[in-house]
C-alpha positions as CSV (number, residue, x, y, z in Angstrom):
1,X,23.3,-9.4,6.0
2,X,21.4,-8.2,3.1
3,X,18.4,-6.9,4.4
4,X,14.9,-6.7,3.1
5,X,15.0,-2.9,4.1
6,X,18.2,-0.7,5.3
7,X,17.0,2.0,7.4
8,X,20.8,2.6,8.5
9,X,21.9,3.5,4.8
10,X,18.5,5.7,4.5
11,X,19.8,7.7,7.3
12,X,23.4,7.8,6.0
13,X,21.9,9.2,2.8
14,X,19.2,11.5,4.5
15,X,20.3,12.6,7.9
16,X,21.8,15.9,7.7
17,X,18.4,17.0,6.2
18,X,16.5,15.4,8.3
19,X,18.1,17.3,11.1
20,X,17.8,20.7,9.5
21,X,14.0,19.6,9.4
22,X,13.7,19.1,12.8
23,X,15.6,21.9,13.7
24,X,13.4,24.3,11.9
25,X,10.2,22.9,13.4
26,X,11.9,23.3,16.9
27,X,12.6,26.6,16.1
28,X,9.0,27.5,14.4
29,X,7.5,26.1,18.1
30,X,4.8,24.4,15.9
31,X,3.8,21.5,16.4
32,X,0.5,20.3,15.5
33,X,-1.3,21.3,12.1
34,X,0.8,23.8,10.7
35,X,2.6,25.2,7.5
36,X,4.8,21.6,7.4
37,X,1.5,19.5,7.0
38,X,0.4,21.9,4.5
39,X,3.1,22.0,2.7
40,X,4.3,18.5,2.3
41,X,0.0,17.4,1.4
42,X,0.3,20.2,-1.4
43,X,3.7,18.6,-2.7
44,X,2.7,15.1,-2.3
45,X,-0.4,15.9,-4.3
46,X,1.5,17.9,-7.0
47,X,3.9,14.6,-7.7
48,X,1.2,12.3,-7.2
49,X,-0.8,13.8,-9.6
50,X,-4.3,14.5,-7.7
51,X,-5.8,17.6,-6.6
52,X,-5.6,17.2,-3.1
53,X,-4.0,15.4,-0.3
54,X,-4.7,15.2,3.4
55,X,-1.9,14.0,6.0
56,X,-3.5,11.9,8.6
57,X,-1.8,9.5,11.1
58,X,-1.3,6.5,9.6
59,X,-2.5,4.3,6.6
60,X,-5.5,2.6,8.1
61,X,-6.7,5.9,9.3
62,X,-6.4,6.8,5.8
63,X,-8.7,4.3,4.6
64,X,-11.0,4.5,6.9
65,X,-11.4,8.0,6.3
66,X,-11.5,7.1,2.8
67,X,-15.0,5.2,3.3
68,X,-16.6,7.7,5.3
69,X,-15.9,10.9,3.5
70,X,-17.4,8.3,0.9
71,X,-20.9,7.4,3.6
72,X,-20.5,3.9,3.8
73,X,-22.3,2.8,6.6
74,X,-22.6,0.1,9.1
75,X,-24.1,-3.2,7.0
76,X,-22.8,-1.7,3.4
77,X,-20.8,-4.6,1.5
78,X,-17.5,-3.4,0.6
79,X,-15.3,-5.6,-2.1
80,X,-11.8,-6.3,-1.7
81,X,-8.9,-8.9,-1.5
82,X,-8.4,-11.5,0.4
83,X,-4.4,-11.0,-0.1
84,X,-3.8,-8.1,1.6
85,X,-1.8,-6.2,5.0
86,X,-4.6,-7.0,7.6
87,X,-5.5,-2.8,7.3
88,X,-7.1,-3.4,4.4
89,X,-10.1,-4.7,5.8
90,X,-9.6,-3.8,9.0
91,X,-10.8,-0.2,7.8
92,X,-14.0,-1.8,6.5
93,X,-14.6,-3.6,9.7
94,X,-13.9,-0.2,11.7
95,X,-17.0,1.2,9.7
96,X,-19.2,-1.7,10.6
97,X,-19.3,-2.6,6.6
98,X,-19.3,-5.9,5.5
99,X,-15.9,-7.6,3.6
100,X,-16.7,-9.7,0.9
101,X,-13.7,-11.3,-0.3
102,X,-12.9,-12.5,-4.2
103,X,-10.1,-14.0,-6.0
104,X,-6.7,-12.4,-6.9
105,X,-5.0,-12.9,-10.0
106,X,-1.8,-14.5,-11.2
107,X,0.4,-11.3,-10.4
108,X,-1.9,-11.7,-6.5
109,X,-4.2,-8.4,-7.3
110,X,-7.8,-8.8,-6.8
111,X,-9.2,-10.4,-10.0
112,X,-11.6,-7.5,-11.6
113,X,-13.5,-10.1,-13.5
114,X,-14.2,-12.2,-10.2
115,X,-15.5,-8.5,-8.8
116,X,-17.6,-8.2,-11.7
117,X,-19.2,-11.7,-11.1
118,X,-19.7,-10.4,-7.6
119,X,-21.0,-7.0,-8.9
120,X,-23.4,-8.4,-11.2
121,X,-24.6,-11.1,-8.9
122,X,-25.8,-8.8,-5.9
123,X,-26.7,-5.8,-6.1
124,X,-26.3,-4.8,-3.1
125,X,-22.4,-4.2,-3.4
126,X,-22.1,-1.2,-4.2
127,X,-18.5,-0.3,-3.0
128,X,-15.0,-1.5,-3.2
129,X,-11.7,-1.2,-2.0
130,X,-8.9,-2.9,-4.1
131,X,-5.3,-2.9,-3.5
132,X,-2.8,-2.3,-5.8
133,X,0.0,-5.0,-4.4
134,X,3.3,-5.3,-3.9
135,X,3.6,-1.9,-5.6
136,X,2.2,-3.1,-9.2
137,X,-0.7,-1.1,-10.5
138,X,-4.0,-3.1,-11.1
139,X,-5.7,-2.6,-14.7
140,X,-6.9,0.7,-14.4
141,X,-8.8,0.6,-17.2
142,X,-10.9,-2.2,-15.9
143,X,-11.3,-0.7,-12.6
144,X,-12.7,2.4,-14.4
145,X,-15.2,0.5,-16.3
146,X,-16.4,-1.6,-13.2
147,X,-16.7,1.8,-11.4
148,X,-18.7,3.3,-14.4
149,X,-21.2,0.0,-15.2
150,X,-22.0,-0.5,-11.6
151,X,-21.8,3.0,-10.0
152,X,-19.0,1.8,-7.5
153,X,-18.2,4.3,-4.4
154,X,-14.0,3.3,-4.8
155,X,-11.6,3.5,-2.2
156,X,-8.2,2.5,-4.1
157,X,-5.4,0.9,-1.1
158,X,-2.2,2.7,-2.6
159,X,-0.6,1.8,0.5
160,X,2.2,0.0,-1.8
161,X,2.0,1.8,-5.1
162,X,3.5,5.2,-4.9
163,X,5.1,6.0,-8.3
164,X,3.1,3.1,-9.8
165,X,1.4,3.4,-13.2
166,X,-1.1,1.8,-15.9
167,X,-0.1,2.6,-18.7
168,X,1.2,5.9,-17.9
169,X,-1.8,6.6,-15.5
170,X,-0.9,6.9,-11.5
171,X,-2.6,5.0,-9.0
172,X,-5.3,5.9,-7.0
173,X,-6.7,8.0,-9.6
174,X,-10.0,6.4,-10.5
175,X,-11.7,6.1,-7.1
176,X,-12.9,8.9,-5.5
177,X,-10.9,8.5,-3.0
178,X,-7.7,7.1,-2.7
179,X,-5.2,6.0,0.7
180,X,-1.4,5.8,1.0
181,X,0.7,4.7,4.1
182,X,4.0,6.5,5.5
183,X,4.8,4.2,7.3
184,X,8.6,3.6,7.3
185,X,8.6,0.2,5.1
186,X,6.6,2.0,2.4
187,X,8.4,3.6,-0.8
188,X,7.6,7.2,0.8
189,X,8.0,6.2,4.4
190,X,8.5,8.4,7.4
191,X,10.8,8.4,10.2
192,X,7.6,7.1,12.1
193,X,4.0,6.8,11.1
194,X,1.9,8.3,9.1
195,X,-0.6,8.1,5.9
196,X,-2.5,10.4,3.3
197,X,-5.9,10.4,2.2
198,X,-5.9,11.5,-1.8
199,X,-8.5,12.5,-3.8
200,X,-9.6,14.9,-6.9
201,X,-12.6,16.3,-5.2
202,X,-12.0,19.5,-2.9
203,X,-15.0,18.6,-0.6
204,X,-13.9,14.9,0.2
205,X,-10.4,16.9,1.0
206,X,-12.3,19.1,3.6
207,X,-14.6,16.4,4.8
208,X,-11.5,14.5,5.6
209,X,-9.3,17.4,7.0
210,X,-12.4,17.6,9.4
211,X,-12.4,14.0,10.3
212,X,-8.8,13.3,11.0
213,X,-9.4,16.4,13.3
214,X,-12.2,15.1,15.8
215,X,-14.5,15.7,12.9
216,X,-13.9,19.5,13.4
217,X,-15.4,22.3,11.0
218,X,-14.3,24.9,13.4
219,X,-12.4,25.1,16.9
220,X,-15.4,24.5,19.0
221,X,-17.3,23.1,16.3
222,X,-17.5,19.0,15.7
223,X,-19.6,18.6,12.7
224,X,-18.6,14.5,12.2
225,X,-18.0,12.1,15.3
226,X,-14.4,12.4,13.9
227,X,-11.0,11.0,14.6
228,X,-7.7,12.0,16.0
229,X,-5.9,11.2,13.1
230,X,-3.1,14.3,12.5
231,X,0.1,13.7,10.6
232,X,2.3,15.4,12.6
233,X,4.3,18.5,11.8
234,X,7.7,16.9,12.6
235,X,7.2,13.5,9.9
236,X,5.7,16.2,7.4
237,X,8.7,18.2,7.3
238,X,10.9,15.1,7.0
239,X,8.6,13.6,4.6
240,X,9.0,16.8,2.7
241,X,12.4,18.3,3.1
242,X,14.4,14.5,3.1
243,X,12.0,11.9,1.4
244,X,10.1,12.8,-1.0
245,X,12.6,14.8,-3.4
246,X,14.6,11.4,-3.2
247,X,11.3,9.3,-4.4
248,X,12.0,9.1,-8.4
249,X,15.5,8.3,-7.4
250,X,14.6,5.6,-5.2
251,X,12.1,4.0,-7.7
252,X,14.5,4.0,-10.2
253,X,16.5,2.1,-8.1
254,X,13.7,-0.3,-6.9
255,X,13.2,-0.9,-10.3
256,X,16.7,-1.5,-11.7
257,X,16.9,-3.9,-8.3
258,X,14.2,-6.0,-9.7
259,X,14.8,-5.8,-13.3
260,X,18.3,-7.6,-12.7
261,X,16.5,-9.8,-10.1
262,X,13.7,-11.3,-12.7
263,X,16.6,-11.2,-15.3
264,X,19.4,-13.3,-13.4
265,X,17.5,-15.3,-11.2
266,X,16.5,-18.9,-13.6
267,X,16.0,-21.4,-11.3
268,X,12.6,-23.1,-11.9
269,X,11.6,-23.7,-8.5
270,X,11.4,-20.5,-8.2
271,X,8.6,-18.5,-9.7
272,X,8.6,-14.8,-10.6
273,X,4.5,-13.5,-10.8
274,X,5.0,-10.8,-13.1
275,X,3.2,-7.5,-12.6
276,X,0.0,-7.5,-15.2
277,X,1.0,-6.1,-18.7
278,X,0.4,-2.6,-19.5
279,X,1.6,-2.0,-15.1
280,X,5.0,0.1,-14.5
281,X,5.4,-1.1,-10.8
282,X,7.4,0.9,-8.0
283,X,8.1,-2.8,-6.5
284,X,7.4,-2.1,-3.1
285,X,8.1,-5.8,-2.7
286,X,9.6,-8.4,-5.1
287,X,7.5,-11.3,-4.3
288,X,8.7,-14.9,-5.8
289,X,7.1,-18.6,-5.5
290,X,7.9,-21.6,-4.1
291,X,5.9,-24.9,-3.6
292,X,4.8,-24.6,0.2
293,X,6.3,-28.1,1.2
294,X,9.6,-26.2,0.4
295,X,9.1,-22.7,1.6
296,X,10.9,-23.0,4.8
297,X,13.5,-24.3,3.3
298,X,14.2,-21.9,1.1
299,X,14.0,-19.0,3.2
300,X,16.1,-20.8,5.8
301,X,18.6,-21.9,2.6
302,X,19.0,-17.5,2.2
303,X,19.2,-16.7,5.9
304,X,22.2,-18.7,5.8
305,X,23.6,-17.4,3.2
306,X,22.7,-13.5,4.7
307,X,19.7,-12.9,2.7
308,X,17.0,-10.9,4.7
309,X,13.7,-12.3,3.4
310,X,9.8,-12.1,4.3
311,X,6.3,-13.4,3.7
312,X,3.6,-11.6,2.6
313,X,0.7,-12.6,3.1
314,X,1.2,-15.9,5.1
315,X,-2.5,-16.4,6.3
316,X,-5.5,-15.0,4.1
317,X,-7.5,-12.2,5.9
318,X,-10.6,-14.0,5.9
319,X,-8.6,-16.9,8.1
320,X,-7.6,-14.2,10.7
321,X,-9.0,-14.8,14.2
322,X,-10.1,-11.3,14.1
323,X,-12.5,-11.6,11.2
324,X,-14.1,-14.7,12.4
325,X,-14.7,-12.5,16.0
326,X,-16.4,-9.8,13.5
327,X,-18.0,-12.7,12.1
328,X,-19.3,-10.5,9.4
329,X,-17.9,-11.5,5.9
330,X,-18.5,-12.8,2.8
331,X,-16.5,-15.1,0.5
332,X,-17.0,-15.1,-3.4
333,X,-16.2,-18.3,-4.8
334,X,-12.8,-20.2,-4.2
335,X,-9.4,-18.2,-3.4
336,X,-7.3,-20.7,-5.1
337,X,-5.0,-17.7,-6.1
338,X,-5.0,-16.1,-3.1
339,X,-3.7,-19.4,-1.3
340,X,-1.2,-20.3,-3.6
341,X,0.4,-17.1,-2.9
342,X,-0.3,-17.3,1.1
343,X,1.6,-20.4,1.5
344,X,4.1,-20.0,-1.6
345,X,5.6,-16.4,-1.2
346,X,8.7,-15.3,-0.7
347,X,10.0,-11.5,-0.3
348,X,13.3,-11.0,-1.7
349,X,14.9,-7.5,-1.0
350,X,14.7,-4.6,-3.2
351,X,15.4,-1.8,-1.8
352,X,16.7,1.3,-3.5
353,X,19.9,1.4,-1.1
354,X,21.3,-2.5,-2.4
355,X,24.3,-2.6,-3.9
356,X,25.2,-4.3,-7.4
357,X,27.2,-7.1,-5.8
358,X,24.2,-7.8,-3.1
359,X,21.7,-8.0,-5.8
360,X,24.5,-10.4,-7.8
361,X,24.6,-12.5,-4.3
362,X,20.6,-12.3,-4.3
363,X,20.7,-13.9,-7.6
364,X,23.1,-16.7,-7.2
365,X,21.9,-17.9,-3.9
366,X,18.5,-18.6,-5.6
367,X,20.0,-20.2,-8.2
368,X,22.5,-22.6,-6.0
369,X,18.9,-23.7,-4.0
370,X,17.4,-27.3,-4.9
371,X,14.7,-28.3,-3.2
């Protein structure tokens, strides 16, 4: 089977270090906010680039830290895609904000010219949180300029886009805050969960430091009705001893994996959404298309052939039974986009860990499909 992630060759490449990790946290009788968290946030910051990260237990906590260090509050309108991981909005939601949903693009990123249209036409929007998909960077340029012309409070999603760039400038660094996930599907994923709340401005870091801990500015102390949110000090010295010094490795792979993937595979049934020009992706995912009448069919056409495949994102958020429970939600205009991807995508693997003659496999059984 060629699977859409191989967690068994991961450890085969990582295990004796992760051992000697664990081992030295065992030994240290440390378990909880410590020297590991402290020092896998300063390295994950220094390779980022920002000034500051904050490990906190998982991606969604991330966000939703994101947004408070950032005050938005119970009503505020937040912008963001409709074509997302559910977390996405399900941090606004946890805030008591208000989703309002636009258009993505034809690489599936949230359209920056549908959020100006939004931005212009209320005025009361006044925040957003975009995701940069599928591990390809959205315009950053444009985001800057919607950020400067309608003084935006930015949360960027970088859940997916470790190692990402616009033109040679990294993710997550025009909001003011920025969120990643560990989780162990992610480019930089622990042996478990975890996330990291990034940002260039030392007191979001320290607002965010106190959330995570029950909103803590001293022991006894609890200046914010925080969370318990703590990256613990086990996944932060795997994240920093095993996984992160293997990251430009593994990208390099990912995008060699997906270079020879949009290269060999020329069957037009199958569509290949590039990532937008001027965008070095990491390819967290290498999303294709396929008319939806023939979707099951062609994933079914791969498993038989061994393939590991997955859909992402089958049903749009603002379709989710949960959000119609919340019942508050806005909708810009039509999601065209957005639903050709949701009932067109395909995930094909690329992992850093696939082998030349896997990819070559990958290749020619999308090219033998008809449908």
């Amino acid at each position: 089977m060629v699977r859409l992630n191989d967690f068994r060759r991961q450890w085969a490449s990582i295990g004796t270090e992760v051992l000697a990790a664990v081992g030295r946290v065992g030994a240290a009788g440390w378990y909880v906010l410590g020297e590991e968290v402290a020092r896998f946030e300063r390295d994950l910051a220094a390779s980022w680039p920002v000034s500051c990260a904050v490990g906190v237990g998982s991606g969604l906590d991330a966000l939703e830290i994101g947004l408070r260090c950032l005050a938005v509050n119970p009503g505020d309108k937040v912008l963001t895609t409709p074509l997302s991981a559910f977390a996405s909005t399900l941090a606004i939601t946890r805030v008591g904000a208000v989703p309002v949903f636009v258009d993505v693009d034809g690489a599936g990123l949230i359209d920056l010219e549908h959020c100006r249209a939004a931005l212009r036409s209320d005025a009361t929007i006044r925040c957003a949180l975009p995701v940069h998909l599928y591990g390809h960077a959205l315009d950053l340029d444009a985001l800057e300029s919607l950020k400067a012309e309608f003084d935006l409070r930015l949360v960027e999603d970088c859940a997916q886009s470790i190692g990402a760039t616009w033109r040679g400038r990294c993710t997550g660094s025009v909001g003011q805050v920025a969120a990643t996930s560990l989780y162990p599907t992610k480019n930089l994923g622990a042996l478990g969960d975890g996330g990291a709340v990034l940002t260039g401005c030392p007191m979001i870091a320290d607002r965010a430091r106190m959330l995570r801990d029950y909103g803590r500015s001293a022991t006894t102390v609890h200046q914010h009705l925080g969370l318990n949110s703590r990256l613990d000090e086990l996944q932060a010295a795997m994240l920093h001893d095993a996984l992160l010094p293997h990251l430009p490795e593994w990208t390099a792979r990912r995008r060699r994996a997906a270079a020879l993937l949009r290269e060999g595979i020329t069957n037009s049934a199958i569509e290949l959404p590039s990532a937008p020009a001027g965008a070095a992706s990491c390819w967290h995912l290498f999303p294709v298309l396929v008319a939806p009448e023939h979707r099951r069919a062609f994933v079914d056409h791969l498993q038989r052939l061994g393939i590991e495949t997955a859909m992402h994102y089958p049903t749009l958020i603002p379709d989710q039974p949960a959000i119609a429970e919340y019942g508050r939600f806005e909708v810009r205009g039509e999601l065209h986009n957005a639903q050709r991807f949701a009932t067109g995508e395909v995930s094909l693997p690329v992992h850093p860990f696939l082998t030349d003659d896997e990819i070559v496999h990958v290749v020619a059984a999308c090219n033998t499909w008809r449908a």
